[in-house]
C-alpha positions as CSV (number, residue, x, y, z in Angstrom):
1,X,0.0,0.0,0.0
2,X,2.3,2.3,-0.8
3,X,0.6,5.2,0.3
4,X,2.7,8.0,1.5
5,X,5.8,6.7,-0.1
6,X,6.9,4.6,3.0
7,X,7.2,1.5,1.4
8,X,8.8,-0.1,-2.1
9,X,5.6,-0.2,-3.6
10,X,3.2,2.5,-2.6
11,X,2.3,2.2,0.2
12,X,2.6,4.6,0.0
13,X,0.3,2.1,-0.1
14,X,-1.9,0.8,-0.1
15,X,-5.3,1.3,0.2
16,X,-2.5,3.7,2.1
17,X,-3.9,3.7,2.2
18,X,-5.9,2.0,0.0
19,X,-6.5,3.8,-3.0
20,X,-9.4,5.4,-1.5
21,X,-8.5,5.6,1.9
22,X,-5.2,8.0,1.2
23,X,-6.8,9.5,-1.7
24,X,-9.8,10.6,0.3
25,X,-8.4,11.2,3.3
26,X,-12.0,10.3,4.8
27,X,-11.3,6.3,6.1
28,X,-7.6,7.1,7.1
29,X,-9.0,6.5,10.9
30,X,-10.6,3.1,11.1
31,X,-13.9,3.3,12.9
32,X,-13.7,2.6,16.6
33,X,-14.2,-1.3,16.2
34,X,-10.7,-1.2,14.1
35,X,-8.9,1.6,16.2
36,X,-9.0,-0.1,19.3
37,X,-6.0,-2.3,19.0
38,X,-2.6,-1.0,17.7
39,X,-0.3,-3.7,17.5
40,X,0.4,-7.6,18.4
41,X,1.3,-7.2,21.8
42,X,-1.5,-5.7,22.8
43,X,-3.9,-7.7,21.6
44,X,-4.3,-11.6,22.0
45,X,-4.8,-14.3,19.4
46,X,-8.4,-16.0,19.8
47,X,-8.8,-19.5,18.1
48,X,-11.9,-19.3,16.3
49,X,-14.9,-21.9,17.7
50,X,-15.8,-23.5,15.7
51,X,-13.2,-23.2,12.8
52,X,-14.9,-21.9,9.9
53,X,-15.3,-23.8,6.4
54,X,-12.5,-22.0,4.2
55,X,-12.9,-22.2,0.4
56,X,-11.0,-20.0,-2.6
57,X,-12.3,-17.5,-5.3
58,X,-9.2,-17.3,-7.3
59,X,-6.9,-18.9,-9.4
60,X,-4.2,-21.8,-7.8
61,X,-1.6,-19.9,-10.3
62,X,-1.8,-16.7,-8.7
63,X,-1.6,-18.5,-5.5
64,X,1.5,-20.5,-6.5
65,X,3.3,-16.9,-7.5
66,X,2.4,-15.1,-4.2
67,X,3.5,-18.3,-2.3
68,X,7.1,-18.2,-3.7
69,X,6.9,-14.8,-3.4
70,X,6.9,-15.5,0.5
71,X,9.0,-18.2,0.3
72,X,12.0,-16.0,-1.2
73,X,11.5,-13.3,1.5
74,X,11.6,-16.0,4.4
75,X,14.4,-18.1,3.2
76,X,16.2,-14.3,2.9
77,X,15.8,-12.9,6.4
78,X,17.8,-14.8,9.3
79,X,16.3,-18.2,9.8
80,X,16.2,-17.8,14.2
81,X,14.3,-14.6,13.6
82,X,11.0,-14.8,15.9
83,X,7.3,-13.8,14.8
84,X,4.4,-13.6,17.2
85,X,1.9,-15.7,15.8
86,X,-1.0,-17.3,17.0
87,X,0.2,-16.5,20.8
88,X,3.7,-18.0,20.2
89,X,6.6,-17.4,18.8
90,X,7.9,-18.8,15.1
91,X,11.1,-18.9,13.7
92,X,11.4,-17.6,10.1
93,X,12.0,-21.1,8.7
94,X,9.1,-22.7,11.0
95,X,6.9,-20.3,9.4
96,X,8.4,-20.4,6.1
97,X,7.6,-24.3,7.0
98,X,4.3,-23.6,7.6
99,X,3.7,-22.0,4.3
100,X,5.3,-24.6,2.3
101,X,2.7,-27.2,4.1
102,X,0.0,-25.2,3.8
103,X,0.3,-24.8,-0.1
104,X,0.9,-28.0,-0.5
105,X,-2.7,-29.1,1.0
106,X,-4.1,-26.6,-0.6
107,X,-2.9,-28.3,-4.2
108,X,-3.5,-31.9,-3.0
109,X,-7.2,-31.9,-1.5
110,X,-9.9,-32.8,-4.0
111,X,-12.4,-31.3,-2.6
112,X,-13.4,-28.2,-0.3
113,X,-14.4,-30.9,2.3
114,X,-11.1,-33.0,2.5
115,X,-8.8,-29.3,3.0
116,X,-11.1,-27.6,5.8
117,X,-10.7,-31.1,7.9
118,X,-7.1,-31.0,7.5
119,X,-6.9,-27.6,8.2
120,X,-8.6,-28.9,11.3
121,X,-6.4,-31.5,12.0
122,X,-3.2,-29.8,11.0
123,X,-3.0,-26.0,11.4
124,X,-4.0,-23.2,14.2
125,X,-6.5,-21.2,12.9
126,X,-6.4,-17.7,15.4
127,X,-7.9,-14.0,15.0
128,X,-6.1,-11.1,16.6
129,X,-8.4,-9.7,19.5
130,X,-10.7,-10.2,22.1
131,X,-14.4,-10.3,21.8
132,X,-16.3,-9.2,19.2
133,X,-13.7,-7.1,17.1
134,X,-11.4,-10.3,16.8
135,X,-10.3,-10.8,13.7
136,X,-12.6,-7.7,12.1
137,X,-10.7,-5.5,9.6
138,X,-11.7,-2.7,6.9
139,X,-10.5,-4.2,3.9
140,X,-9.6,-1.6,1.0
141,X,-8.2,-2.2,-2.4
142,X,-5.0,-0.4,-4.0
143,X,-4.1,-1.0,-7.9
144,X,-1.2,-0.3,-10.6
145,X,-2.2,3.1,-12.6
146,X,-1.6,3.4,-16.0
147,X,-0.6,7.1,-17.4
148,X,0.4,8.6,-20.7
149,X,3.9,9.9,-20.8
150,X,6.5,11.6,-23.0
151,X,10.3,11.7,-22.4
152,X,10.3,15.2,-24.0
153,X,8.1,18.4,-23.4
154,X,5.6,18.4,-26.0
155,X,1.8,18.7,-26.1
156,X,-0.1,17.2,-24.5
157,X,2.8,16.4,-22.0
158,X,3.6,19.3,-20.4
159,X,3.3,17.8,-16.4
160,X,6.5,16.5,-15.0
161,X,7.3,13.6,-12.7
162,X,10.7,14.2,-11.0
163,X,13.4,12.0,-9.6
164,X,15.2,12.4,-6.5
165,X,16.6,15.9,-6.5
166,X,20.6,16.4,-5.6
167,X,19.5,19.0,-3.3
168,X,17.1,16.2,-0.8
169,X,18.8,15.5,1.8
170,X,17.9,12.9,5.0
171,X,19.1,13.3,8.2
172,X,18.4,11.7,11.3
173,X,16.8,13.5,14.4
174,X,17.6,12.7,18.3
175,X,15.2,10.0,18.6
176,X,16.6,8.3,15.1
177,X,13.7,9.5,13.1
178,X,14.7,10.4,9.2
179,X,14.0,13.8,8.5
180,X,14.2,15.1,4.7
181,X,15.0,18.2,4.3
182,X,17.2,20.5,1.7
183,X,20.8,22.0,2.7
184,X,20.5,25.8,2.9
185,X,23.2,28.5,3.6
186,X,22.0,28.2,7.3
187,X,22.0,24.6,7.7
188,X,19.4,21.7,6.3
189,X,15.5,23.2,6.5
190,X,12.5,21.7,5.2
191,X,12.2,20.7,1.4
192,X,9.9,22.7,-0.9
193,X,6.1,21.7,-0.7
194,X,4.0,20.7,-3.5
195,X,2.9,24.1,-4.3
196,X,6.5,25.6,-4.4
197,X,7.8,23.1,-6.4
198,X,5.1,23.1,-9.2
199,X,4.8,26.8,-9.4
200,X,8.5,27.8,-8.7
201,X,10.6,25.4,-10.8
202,X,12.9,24.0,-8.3
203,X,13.4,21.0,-9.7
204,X,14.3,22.3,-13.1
205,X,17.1,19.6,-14.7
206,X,15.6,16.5,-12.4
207,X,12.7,15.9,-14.6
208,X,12.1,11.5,-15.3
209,X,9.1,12.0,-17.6
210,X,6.1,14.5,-18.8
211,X,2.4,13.2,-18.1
212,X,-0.7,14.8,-19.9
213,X,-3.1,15.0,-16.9
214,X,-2.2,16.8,-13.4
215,X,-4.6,14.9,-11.8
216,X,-3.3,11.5,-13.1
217,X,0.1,12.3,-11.7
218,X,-1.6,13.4,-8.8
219,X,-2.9,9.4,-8.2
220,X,-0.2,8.3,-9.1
221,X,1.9,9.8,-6.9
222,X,-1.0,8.7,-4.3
223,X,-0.4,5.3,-5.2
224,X,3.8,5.4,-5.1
225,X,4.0,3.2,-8.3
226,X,2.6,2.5,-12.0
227,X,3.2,2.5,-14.9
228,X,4.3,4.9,-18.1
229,X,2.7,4.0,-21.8
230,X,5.2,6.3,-23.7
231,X,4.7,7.9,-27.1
232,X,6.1,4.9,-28.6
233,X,3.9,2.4,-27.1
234,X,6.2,1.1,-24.9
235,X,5.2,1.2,-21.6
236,X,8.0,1.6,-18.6
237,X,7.2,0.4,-15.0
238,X,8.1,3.6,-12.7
239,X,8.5,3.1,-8.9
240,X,8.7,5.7,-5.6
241,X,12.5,7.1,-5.1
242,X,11.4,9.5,-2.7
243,X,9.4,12.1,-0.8
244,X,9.8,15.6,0.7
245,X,9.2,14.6,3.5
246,X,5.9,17.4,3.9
247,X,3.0,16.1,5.5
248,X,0.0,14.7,3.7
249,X,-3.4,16.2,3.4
250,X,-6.2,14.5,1.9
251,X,-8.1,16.4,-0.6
252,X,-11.3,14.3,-0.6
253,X,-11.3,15.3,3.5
254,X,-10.4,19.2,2.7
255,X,-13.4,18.9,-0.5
256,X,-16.0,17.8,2.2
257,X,-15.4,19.8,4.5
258,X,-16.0,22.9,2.2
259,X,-19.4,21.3,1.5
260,X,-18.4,20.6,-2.2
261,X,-20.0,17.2,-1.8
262,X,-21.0,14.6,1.2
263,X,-18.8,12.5,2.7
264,X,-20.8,8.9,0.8
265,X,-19.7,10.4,-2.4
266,X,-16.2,10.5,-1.9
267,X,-15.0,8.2,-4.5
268,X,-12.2,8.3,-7.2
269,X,-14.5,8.9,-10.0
270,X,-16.5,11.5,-8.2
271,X,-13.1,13.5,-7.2
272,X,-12.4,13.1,-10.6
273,X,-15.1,14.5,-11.9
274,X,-15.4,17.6,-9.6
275,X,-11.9,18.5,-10.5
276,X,-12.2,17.5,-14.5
277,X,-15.5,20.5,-14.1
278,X,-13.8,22.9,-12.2
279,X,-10.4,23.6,-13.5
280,X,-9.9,26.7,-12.2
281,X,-10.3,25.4,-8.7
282,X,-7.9,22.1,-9.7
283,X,-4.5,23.8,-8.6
284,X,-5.4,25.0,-5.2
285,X,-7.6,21.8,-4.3
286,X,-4.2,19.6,-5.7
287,X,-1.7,21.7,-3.9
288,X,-3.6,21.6,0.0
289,X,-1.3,18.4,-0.1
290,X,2.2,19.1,0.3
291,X,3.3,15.8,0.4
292,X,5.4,15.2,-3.3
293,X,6.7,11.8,-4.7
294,X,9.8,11.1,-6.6
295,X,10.5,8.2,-9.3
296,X,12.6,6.3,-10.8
297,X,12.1,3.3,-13.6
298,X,11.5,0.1,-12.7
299,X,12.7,-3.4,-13.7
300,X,9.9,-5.2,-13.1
301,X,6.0,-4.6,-12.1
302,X,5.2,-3.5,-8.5
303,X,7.3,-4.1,-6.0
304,X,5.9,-4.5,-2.1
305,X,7.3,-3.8,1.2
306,X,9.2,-7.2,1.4
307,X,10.9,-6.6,-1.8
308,X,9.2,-9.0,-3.7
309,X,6.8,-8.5,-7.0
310,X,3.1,-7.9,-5.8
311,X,0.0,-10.4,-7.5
312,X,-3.4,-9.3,-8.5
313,X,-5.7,-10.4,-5.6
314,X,-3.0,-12.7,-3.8
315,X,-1.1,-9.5,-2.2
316,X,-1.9,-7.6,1.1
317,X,-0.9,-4.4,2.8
318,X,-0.6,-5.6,6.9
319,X,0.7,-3.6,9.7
320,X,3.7,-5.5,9.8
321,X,4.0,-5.0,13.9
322,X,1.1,-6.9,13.8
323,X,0.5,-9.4,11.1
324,X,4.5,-11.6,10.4
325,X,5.5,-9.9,6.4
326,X,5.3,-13.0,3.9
327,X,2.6,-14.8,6.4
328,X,-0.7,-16.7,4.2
329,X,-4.2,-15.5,5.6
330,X,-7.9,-15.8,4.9
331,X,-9.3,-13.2,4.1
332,X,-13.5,-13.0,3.9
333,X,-14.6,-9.7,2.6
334,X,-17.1,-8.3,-0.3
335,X,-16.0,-7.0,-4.1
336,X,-17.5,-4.8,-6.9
337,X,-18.8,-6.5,-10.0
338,X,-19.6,-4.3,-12.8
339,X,-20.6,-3.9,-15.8
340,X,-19.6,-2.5,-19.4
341,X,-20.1,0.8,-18.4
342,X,-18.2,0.8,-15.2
343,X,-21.6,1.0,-13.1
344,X,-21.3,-1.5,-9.7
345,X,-24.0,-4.2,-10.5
346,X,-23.6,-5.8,-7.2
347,X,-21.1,-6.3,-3.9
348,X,-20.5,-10.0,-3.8
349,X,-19.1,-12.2,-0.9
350,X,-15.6,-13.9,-1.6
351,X,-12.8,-15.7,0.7
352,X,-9.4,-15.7,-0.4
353,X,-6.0,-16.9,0.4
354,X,-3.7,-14.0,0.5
355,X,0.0,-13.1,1.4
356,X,1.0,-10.1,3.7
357,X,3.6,-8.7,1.3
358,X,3.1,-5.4,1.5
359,X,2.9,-2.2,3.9
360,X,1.8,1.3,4.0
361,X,1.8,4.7,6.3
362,X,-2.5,4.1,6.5
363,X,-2.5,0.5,7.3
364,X,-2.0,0.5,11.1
365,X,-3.0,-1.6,13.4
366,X,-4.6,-5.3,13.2
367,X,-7.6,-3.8,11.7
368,X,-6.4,-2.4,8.1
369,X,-6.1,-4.9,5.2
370,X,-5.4,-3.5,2.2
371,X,-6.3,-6.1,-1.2
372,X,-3.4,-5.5,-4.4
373,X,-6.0,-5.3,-7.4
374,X,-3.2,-5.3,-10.0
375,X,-3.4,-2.6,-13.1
376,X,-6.4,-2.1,-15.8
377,X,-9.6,-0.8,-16.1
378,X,-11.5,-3.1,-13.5
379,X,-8.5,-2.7,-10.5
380,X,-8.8,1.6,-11.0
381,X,-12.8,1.2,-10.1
382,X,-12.6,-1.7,-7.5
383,X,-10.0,0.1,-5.6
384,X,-11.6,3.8,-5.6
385,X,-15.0,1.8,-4.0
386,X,-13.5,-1.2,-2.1
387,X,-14.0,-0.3,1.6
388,X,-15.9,-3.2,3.2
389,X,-16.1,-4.8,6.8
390,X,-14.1,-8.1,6.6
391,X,-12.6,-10.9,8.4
392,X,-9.0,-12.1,8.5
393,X,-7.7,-15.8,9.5
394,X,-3.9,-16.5,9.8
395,X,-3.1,-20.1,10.0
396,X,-0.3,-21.8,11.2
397,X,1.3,-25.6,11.1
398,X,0.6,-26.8,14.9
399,X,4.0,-28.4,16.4
């Protein structure tokens, strides 16, 4: 979730927030049945009575990627590092272990029947927290945005996307906190904000690539990743490189609060559309966030927090102080289908094995999941409307 630029992929995300979430500003706060837990050590692991039946929505392929995905991460990291899970501690390789088993029912049962009483027999099934909130989460969706792009200044590309400027630099405050700054005559003070570097051209000579719609280099700075179809046709993945280390302010927040529209029609498209009406309001609204996002190519399609490529539906943002990074959950939640036109014909249940490969400055505390919807057409609306209750299961090998 890549969503403020504090992780590989978004994250800044993801979802993050979300897509929506960061975008609008308005979910950034779980409601009070998410927000009162923070992390794993303040919260216990409840085994679920009785386990329920677990099934799958998706594809055993994407499965097998996102699995060795893990795998690669786990096998990296030393082997004696410990995880809280379940209400005990796992070693890297015991959990790494765990996933390897776990897959490997999953490809051998025949039938729904034969994996949920193994599951049984085999694995822990736990929930982080007490009571009725256990294992609750908002689950929010995050995607891959496509933009047109120009290596030279020429109409219709006029709106750059920069790389890291020589003149960032990071320091480190008394607590160990990185603080980004710029080195002045009178020692390092903060960089420019969004506004100052748009309208001042500070970052003249560090420009990556020319887009042809503010707003689309808005989201995707929002998201922290895409990708760039270039005059060619060639299209270039593009990844975060860096921030300014400003705050971040949510337009969709600072747009209902000026009674420009309610708070249940905060959505992508609807943003979107306001600002695609009112031009001449476009700059100011754009610029209330200060928070700016540099790039640099990519070799490969999204990358998440663990380092490793993110899949379609597999992936999850997780607090990572909460929820082991590379750990297989089941996650029961709701998703858009639509039709031709875009238009949400229904919300339909689904369970899904996913992965926590991902992390972003939104997704805090046990409560936040945030679903990788990939790139394309469907992934842009799912992820500006996903923001359903949910439920999330880890499971474990028992010893």
């Amino acid at each position: 979730m890549r969503c403020t630029g504090e992780t590989v992929f978004s994250t800044l995300l993801a979802g993050i927030l979300c897509f929506i979430t960061i975008f609008t500003g308005v979910f950034c706060s779980p409601s009070p049945i998410f927000a009162k837990t923070k992390t794993a050590k303040q919260v216990a692991y409840k085994s679920p009575e009785p386990v329920p039946t677990f099934y799958d929505d998706f594809d055993l392929e994407s499965l097998d990627k996102a699995v060795a995905a893990s795998l690669k991460y786990l096998k990296v990291i030393p082997p004696g590092k410990k995880f809280q899970v379940c209400g005990g501690a796992l070693s890297a390789a015991a959990l790494a272990g765990s996933l390897q088993d776990l897959a490997a029912l999953i490809k051998r049962s025949k039938s729904a029947g034969e994996f949920n009483r193994q599951v049984r027999e085999k694995f822990e099934v736990c929930r982080i927290g007490d009571g009725e909130i256990a294992g609750k989460v908002l689950v929010t969706g995050y995607f891959e945005p496509l933009v047109n792009g120009s290596l030279e200044k020429k109409k219709p590309y006029l709106i750059p996307l920069y790389r890291v400027p020589g003149d960032l630099v990071v320091t480190k405050d008394r607590d160990g906190k990185s603080v980004i700054g710029r080195q002045a005559a009178n020692g390092v003070v903060p960089y420019w904000t969004r506004e100052e570097i748009e309208k001042n051209g500070h970052l003249a000579g560090s420009e990556l690539v020319y887009v042809d719609d503010p707003v689309s280099a808005f989201v995707l700075q929002i998201q922290g990743s895409g990708r760039v179809r270039l005059r060619d046709g060639s299209i270039r993945p593009i990844q975060f490189a860096g921030k300014n280390g400003r705050p971040y302010s949510s337009i969709g927040k600072l747009l209902v609060e000026q009674g420009v529209m309610p708070l249940a029609d905060v959505t992508l498209p609807r943003i979107r559309e306001y600002l695609d009406q009112h031009p001449e309001e476009r700059e100011k609204i754009l610029h209330h966030n200060e928070s700016f996002i540099f790039f640099k190519w990519g070799d490969s399609s999204a990358r998440g927090a663990i380092g490793e490529v993110l899949i379609p539906g597999r992936s999850v943002a997780l607090d990572h102080k909460s929820y082991p990074p590379g750990i297989m959950a089941i996650l029961h939640s709701r998703k858009p289908i639509v039709d031709d036109k875009g238009e949400v014909k229904e919300w339909r249940d689904f369970t899904r094995f996913v992965l926590n490969q991902d992390a972003g400055s939104a997704i805090k505390g046990p409560g936040r999941v945030d679903l990788f919807l990939g790139s394309g057409r469907y992934a842009e609306i799912a992820a500006g409307l996903m923001r359903q209750p949910g439920t999330l299961y880890l499971l474990v090998k028992k010893k």
